[in-house]
N, C-alpha and C positions, 0 to 999 in steps of 0.2 A: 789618820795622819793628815790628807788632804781638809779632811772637817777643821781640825785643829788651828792647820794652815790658813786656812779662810778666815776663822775666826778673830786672828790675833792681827788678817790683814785688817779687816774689818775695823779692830780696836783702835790701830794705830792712825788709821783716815780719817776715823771720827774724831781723834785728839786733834788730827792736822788740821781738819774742817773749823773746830771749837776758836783751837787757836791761832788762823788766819781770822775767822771773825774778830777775836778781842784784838787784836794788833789792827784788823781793819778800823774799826771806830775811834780805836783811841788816836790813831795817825790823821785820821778826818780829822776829826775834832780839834785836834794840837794844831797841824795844819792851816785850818780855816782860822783860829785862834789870831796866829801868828803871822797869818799870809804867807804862808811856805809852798810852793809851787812844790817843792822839794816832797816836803811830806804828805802834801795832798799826792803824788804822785807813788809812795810807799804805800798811802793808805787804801787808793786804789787799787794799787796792785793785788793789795790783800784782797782786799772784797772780791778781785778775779780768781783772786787763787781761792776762795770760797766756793762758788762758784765751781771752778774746776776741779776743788777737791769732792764737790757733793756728787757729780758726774763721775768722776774716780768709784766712789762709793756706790753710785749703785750699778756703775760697771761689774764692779768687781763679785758684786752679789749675784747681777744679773748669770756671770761666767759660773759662779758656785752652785745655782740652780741644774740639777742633770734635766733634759729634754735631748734625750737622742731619737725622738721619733722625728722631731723640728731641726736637730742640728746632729743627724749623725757623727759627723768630726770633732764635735766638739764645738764649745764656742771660743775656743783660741785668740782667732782671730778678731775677735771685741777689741781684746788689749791695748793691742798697735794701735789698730784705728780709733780709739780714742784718746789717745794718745798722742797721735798725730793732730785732733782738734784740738787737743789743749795747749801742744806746745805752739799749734799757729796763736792760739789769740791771747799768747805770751808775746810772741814777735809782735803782733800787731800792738799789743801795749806799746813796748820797745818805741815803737816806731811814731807813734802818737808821743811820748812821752820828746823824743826828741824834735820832733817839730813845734811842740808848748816850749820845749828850751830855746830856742831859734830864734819865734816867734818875743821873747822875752829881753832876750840877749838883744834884740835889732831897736824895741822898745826903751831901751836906756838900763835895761835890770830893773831889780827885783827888792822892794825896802824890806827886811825882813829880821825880826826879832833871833839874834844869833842865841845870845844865852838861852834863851828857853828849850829851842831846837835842837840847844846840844844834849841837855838833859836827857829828851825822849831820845836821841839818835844812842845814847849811850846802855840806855833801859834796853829800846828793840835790839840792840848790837845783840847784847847778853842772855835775850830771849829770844831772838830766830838761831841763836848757834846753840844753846840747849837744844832747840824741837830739831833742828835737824842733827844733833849727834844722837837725841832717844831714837831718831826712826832708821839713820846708818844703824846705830847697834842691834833694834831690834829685827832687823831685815834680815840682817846676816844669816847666811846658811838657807832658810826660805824663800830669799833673791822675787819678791814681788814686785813685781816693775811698776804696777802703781803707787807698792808706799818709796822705793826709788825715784821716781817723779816727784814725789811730795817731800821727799829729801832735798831735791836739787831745788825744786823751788824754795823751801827754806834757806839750802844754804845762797841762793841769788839775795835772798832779803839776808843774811848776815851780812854777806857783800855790802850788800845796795845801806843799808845801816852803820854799817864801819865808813862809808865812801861819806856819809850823810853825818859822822861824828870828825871826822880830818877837818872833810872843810865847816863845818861850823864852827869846831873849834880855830881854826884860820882866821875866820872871820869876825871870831871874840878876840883873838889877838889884833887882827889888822885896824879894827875899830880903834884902838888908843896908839894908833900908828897914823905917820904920813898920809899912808894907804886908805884909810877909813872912807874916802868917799867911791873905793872899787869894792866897797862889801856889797851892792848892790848886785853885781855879778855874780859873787857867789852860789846862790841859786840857782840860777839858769846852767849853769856851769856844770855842777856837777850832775844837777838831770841829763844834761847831755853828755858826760863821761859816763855817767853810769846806768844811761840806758843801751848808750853807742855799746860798752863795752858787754853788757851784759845778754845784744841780739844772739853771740854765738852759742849762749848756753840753749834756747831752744831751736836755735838753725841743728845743731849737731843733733838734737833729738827729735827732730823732724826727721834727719835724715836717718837716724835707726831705727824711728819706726814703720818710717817708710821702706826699708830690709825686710822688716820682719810681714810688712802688707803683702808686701810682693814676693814671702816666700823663698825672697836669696839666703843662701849659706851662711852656718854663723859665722863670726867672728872669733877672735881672742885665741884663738886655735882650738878650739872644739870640732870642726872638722877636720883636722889632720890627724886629733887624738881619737876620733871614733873612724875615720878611714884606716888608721896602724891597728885597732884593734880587732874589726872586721878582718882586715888582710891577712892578719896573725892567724884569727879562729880557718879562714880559707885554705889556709897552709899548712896545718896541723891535721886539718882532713884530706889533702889534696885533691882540693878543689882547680879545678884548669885556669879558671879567675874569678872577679869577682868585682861586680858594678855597686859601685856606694852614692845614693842622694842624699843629702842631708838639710835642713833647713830648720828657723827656731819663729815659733811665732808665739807670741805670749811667753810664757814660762814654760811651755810644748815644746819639745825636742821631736825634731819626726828623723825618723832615720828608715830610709827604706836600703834591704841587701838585696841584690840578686846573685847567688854563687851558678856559678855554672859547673854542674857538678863534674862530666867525663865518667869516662868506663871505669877508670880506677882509681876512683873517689870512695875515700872509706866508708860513706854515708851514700844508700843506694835504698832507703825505704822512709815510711813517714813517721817511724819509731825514732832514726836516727837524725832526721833532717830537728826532729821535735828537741834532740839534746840540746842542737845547734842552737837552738832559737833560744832554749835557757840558757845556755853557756853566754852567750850574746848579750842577754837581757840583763843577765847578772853583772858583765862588765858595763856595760854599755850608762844603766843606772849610777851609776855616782856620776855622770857631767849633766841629768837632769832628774830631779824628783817627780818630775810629769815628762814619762817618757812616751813615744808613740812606735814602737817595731812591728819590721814588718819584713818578713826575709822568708823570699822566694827560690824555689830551685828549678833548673832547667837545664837540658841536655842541647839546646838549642839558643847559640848564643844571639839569636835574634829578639828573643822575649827578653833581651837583658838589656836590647838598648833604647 
């Protein structure tokens, strides 16, 4: 099942990889063609997300490799943290991208060939919102947070392509208008809405994988739903209580129980405490297919805290 998993993550990176590269060069090129600040700065962006999807790729390999002499936990914790460098030198683009708009904007704008620009802006729309709806669909259910990552940054390039098809077409309009001598702004304009707008999509994912670095609790309510299920299993054996940590790093769910058993706790050997841990295991499994348990028992509520 995990082999499978890997495999199909694998498949789908290397499409994301292929096809960031041909949206990279064709954007250069159109770009430089046409003098588009605009699309030099889509085309780059590709070529980073090349770039960070090949570092994707052979994270993801690296994690699919077993070496538990080297990494007895696992290697989980790759995911995050590379994850977290990717989505900074996403910001970092962001943040270059709006000072070239700035920097443009102060300079008078930008002459720039509208009609052509709108062409490719209408091609890339059509093709970053395919590759990112094949890799939502094909994620589903296997929830791999690096072909996740390579979603969003697709769907940021539909964004960034639809924002790059408005105003060119604006600008083929305003050209046999009044307006015609403010098509020069165009450009600068919308690099700077549409980089401005699109820093929150790697701030927000900076900060989840910086959760998942540091080992905090998940989200979305997966720690409520596996704390009611533990508490359930403690109470059907009456257990006196019962301590639950829980945290998600990578696609890893770690879930550590400590039940404190008492004198008259139905479960008083390592025949019965061993039900426990299946009964557990078996619940506990549908909220992650890479689960980690680990449930301890004590008569001494000291070792539980």
């Amino acid at each position: 099942m995990m082999e499978n998993t890997a495999l199909k993550e694998k498949s789908l990176l290397v499409l994301s990889v292929w096809g960031a590269l041909i949206f990279a060069v064709v954007a250069i090129v159109w770009g430089i063609a046409i003098q588009s600040q605009m699309l030099l700065f889509d085309g780059v962006y590709s070529f980073l997300s090349v770039g960070l999807s090949a570092m994707s790729l052979l994270a993801a390999k690296f994690v699919s490799q077993d070496d538990e002499r080297k990494f007895p936990f696992g290697k989980a914790g790759v995911e995050p943290l590379v994850l977290t460098l990717k989505y900074t030198a996403i910001a970092a683009m962001c943040i270059y991208a709006i000072a070239a708009a700035l920097t443009d904007l102060f300079a008078g704008g930008r002459d720039v060939s509208a009609g052509p620009a709108t062409v490719y802006a209408l091609l890339a729309t059509i093709g970053c919102w395919w590759m990112y709806r094949h890799l939502h669909r094909k994620n589903q259910g296997d929830s791999s947070n690096f072909v996740r990552a390579e979603a969003n940054q697709w769907l940021m390039d539909t964004y960034l392509s639809l924002a790059v098809l408005i105003g060119f077409s604006a600008a083929v309009v305003m050209s046999y208008t009044a307006l015609a001598s403010w098509t020069v702004y165009v450009d600068p304009v919308m690099v700077l809405i549409a980089a401005g707008y699109f820093l929150k999509v790697p701030i927000e994912g900076i900060r989840e994988s910086m959760r998942e670095v540091l080992s905090m609790a998940p989200q979305d309510g997966v720690q409520e739903r596996v704390e009611a299920l533990v508490e359930q299993e403690g109470e059907r054996n009456g257990f006196e209580a019962t301590v639950v940590r829980t945290s998600r790093v990578g696609r890893r769910l770690y879930v550590e129980v400590d039940y404190i058993v008492g004198e008259y706790a139905e479960v008083q050997d390592i025949r019965g405490a061993d039900v426990v841990r299946s009964t557990l295991y078996a619940s506990l499994k549908e909220e992650s297919t890479d689960l980690w348990l680990t449930v301890s028992f004590t008569h001494d509520a000291f070792w539980a805290e």
